[in-house]
C-alpha positions in Angstrom: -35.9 -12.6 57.6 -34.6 -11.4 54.3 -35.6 -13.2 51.0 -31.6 -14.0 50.8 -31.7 -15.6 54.2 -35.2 -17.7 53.7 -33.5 -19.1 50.6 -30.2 -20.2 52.2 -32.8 -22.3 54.2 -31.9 -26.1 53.8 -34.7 -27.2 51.7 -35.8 -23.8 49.9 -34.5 -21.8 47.1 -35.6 -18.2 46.4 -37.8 -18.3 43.1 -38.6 -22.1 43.3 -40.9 -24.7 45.3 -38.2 -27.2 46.7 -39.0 -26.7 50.2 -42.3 -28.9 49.8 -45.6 -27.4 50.3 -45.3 -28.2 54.6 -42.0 -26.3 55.0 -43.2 -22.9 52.8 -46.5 -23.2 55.2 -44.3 -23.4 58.3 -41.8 -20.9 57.1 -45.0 -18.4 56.6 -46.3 -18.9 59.9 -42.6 -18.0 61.4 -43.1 -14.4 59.7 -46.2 -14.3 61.5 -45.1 -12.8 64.7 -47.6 -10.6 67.9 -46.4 -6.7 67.6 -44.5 -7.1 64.3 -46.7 -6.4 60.8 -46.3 -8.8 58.3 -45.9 -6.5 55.1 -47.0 -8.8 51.8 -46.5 -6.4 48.6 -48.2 -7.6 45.5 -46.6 -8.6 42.6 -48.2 -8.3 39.1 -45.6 -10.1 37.2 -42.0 -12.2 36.9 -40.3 -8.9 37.0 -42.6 -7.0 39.9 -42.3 -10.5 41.8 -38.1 -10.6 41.3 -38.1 -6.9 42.4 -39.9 -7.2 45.7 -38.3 -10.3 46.8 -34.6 -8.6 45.7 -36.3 -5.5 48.1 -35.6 -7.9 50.8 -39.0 -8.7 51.2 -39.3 -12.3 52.3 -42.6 -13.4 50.8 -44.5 -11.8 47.7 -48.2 -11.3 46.9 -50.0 -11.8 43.9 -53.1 -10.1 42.7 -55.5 -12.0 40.5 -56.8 -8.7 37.8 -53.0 -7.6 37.5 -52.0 -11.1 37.1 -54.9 -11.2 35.0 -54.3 -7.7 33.3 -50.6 -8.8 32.2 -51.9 -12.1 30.4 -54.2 -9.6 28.4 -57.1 -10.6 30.2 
């Protein structure tokens, strides 16, 4: 499932949290399927994170020392 389709979703929407914290754990779990790899890039900021999930990617990682790295820590 394509980031696209995941947010035409009832209840979801691309870049925000509207789906309520059960329906994003449920919606994970779906893209957990036997035989098929679940690929998870991480993102290390807004723009990294934009560009993966426009990659058709349907769920984005972060990483705490690039998320950290970026805020100049």
């Amino acid at each position: 499932m394509s980031s696209q389709q995941l947010a035409q979703q009832p209840g979801t929407q691309e870049f925000g949290h509207e789906g309520g914290h059960d329906g994003r754990c449920q919606q994970l779990r779906e893209l957990h399927v036997p035989g098929v790899p679940l690929v998870i890039p991480n993102a290390w900021d807004v723009a990294s994170a934009r560009a993966v999930a426009g990659s058709g990617f349907p769920v984005v990682g972060t990483t705490s020392a690039g998320i950290a790295a970026v805020l100049g820590y």
